[in-house]
N, C-alpha and C positions, 0 to 999 in steps of 0.2 A: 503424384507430383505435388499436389496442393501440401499433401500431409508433411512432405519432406522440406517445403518450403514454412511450415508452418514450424519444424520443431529448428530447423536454422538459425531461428530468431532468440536471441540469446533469453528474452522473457519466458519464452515456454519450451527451455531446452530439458528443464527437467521433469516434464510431464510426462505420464505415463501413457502406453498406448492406447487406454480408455478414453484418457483426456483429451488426449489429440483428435481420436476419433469425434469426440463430440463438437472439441473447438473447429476444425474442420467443415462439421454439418451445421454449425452455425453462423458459418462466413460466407461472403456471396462473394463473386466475381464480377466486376467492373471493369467495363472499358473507356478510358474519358479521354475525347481530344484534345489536344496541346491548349493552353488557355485559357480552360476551361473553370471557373470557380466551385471549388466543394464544397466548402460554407462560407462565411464572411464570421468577422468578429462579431457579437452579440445575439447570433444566433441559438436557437438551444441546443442543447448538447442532446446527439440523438445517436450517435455510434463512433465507433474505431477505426480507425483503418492502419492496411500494412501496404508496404508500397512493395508490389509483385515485379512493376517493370516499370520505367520511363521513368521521372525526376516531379517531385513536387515541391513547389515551394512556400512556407507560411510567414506569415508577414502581419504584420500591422501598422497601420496607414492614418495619416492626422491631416486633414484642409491648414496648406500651407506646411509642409513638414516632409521632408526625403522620406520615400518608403523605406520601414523597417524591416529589414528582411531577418528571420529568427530561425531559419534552417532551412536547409535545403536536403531534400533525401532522395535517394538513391532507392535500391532493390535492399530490401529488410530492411526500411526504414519505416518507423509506427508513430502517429500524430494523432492526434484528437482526443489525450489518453484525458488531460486536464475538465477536470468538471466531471468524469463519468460515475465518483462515489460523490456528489452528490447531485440532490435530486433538482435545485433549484439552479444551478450553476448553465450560464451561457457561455458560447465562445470567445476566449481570452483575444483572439488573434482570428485570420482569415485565411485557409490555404486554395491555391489553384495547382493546378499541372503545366509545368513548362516543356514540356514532351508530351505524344500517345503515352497514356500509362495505364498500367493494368493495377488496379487495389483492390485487396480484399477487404469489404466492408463489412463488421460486426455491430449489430443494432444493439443497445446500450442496455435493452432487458436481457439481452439473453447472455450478454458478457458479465451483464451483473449475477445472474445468474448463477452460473458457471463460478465465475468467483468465490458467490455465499457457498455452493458444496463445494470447495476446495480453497480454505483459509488460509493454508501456507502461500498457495497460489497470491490470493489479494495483500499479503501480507509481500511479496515481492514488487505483485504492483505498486502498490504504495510507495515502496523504496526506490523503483524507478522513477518515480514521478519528483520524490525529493530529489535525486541526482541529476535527472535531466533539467530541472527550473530551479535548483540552485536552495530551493526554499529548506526551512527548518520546519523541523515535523508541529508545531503547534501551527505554523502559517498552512502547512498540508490541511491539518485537521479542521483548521478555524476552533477553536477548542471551546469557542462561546457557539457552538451550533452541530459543525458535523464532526460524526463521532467513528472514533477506528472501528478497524475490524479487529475482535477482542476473540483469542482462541480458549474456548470453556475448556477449564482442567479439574476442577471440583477434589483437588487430589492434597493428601499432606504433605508439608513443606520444615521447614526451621527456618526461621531468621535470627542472623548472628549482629543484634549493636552493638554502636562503637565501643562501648565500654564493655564488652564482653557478654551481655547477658545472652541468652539463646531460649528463644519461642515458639510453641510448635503452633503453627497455624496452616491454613487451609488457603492452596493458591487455587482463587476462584479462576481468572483467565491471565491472558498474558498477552500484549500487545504493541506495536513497532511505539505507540506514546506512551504506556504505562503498565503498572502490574496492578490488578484486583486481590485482595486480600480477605479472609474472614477470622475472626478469632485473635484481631489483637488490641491492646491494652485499650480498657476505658480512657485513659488520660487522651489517645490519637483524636487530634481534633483537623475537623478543616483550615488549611492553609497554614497546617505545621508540617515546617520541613522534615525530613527521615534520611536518614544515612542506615541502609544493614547490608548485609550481605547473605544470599538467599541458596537455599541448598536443599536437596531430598535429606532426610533425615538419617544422621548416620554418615552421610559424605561430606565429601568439601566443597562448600561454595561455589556456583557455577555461576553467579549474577551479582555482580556490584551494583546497588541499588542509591540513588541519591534524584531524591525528588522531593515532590511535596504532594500533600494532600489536600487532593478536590472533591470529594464529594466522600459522605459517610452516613452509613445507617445501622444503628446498631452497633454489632461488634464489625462490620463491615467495613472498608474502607476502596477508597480509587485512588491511586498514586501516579501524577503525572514523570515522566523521566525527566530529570534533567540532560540538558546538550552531549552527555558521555554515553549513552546507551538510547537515545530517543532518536529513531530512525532506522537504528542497524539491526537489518533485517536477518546477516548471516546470522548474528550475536542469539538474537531472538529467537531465531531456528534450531541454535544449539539445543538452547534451555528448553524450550517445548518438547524436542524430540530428547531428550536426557529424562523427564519428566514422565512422558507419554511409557517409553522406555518401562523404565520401574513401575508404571501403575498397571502395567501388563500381568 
């Protein structure tokens, strides 16, 4: 019953029976009376939950100020997702239960866990996290501190510039904020913009590319995405598994 409640949830509908399994044995069952506080705002971020049965509601609350109420959930409803990639992050908001409600609570190492061996997985997280709070993937990331989860491809590539030229380099990883690169031109310096369009070698273009460059070593480079591809997770999933694909 747990299992089938667990793959319901649109987040881990695409997990495999392995995963479920594991995600499953690492969720506990709770039972909390109507009323009852789960955390409060500023508390640490220490797990997940999915709402199995009754109504909870999260809220944020100001001396002198109408309680803010920020959702209310039902049965497949999951809160506590914010703060859990990273390590220093407290509770934005405060939830309680306005019914008996039954949640399954995932402790925040072993969800993390679970995530680090399965990167497409965190790479959805992530996506949800942009769509539910509205935010844009550098406000996700904090990009002066926590850093994505970046899928290693160490595999050949081409990049096609505006002006026609075509380069064969080496896509180190690929990520919902940016692409890792090695092997291109001496001139690529930090906080110069790049426009190319990125491809297996021999095919067509599978990634419109328009960012800038943050950090660089060597012939190495990190390129943040710009607003057209930074956060889209589907997009992201193409390229990797197009990638992955061919280096089979």
């Amino acid at each position: 019953m747990r299992r089938d409640f667990l793959r319901s949830i649109n987040l881990f509908r695409d997990m495999d029976d392995a995963q479920i399994q594991r995600l499953e044995e690492i969720s506990r069952e709770e039972s909390v009376p109507s009323r009852s506080v789960i955390f409060r705002e500023g508390d640490p971020v220490d797990a997940f939950f999915l709402v199995k049965d009754g109504l909870v509601t999260v809220f944020r609350e100001e001396k002198g100020k109408p309680l803010q109420v920020l959702a209310r959930l039902e049965r497949g409803g999951f809160f506590g997702e914010m703060g859990l990639l990273n390590d220093k992050a407290r509770r934005i908001a405060s939830a309680r239960t306005a019914l008996p409600t039954v949640l399954l609570r995932i402790e925040k190492a072993d969800l993390i866990a679970l995530l680090t061996d399965n990167p497409m997985l965190e790479l959805k997280f992530r996506a949800e996290i942009i769509r539910r709070h509205g935010m844009n993937v550098s406000a996700l990331l904090g990009l002066a501190g926590q850093r994505d989860v970046r899928i290693h491809l160490d595999t050949p590539a081409r990049i096609v510039l505006d002006d026609g030229t075509a380069l064969d380099v080496i896509l180190e990883n690929l990520s919902l904020g940016g692409i890792g690169l090695s092997g291109v031109p001496a001139s690529w310096h930090v906080g110069q913009p790049v426009r190319f369009s990125l491809a297996v070698p021999g095919e067509l273009p599978v990634l419109r590319v328009i960012g800038v460059i943050t950090w660089q070593e060597n012939d190495a480079v990190g390129i943040a995405f710009g607003p057209d591809a930074a956060g889209d997770a589907g997009l992201i999933h193409r390229v990797v598994r197009i990638f992955l694909e061919r280096r089979k």
